[in-house]
N, C-alpha and C positions, 0 to 999 in steps of 0.2 A: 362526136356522134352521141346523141340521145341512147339513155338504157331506161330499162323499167324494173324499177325497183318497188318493192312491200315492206312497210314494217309491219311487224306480228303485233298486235294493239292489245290483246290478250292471251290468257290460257299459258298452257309450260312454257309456249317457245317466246312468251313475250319480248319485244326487242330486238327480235331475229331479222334478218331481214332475207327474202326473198327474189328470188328472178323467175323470167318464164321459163315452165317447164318443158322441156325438151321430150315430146315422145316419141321412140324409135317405131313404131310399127309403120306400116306402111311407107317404109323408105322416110320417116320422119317428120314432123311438123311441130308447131305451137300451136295452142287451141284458143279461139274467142268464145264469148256468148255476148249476145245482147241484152240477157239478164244476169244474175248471179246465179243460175241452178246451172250447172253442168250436162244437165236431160233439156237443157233449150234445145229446140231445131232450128234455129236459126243460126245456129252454132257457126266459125270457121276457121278452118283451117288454111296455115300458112305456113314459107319455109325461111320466112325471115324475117328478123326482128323492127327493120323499118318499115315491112309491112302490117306488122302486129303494133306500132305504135300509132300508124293512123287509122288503124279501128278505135286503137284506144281513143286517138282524139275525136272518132265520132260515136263515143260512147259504149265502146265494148268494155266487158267484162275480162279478166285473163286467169288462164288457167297456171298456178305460180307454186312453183316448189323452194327447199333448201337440201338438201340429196344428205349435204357433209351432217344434217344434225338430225336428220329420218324425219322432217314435214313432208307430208304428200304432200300432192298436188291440191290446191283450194282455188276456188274460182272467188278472186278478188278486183277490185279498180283499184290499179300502178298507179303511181305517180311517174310521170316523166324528168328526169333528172340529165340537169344540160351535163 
């Protein structure tokens, strides 16, 4: 199966690498955008990662954390790693 990963390209956590973040409210999701700002409206929410990788493939945005080293959440483009 496909995951989505980030590398940190800059700044402290350079070389970090990143997954999507998992947000707990509302019974839980991952979040898209169709731009890089996180205030898009066009935004979407999903509860799974095969569905958050074919946004990716049609050009979404992903909201991506590393929880173990305290990066928030960043609204970045994954790369898909088979």
């Amino acid at each position: 199966m496909s995951q989505l990963i980030y590398i940190v390209k800059r700044g402290k956590n350079t070389g970090a690498q990143l997954r999507p973040h998992w947000f707990t409210d509302a019974g839980g999701y991952f979040q898209a955008h169709k731009t890089n700002s996180r205030n898009d409206p066009e935004g979407r929410r999903v509860r799974t990662e095969s569905d958050l990788i074919e946004l990716v493939r049609l050009g979404y945005h992903v909201r991506m954390s590393n929880t173990a080293i305290g990066h928030s959440p960043s609204t970045v483009k994954p790369t898909i790693a088979v």
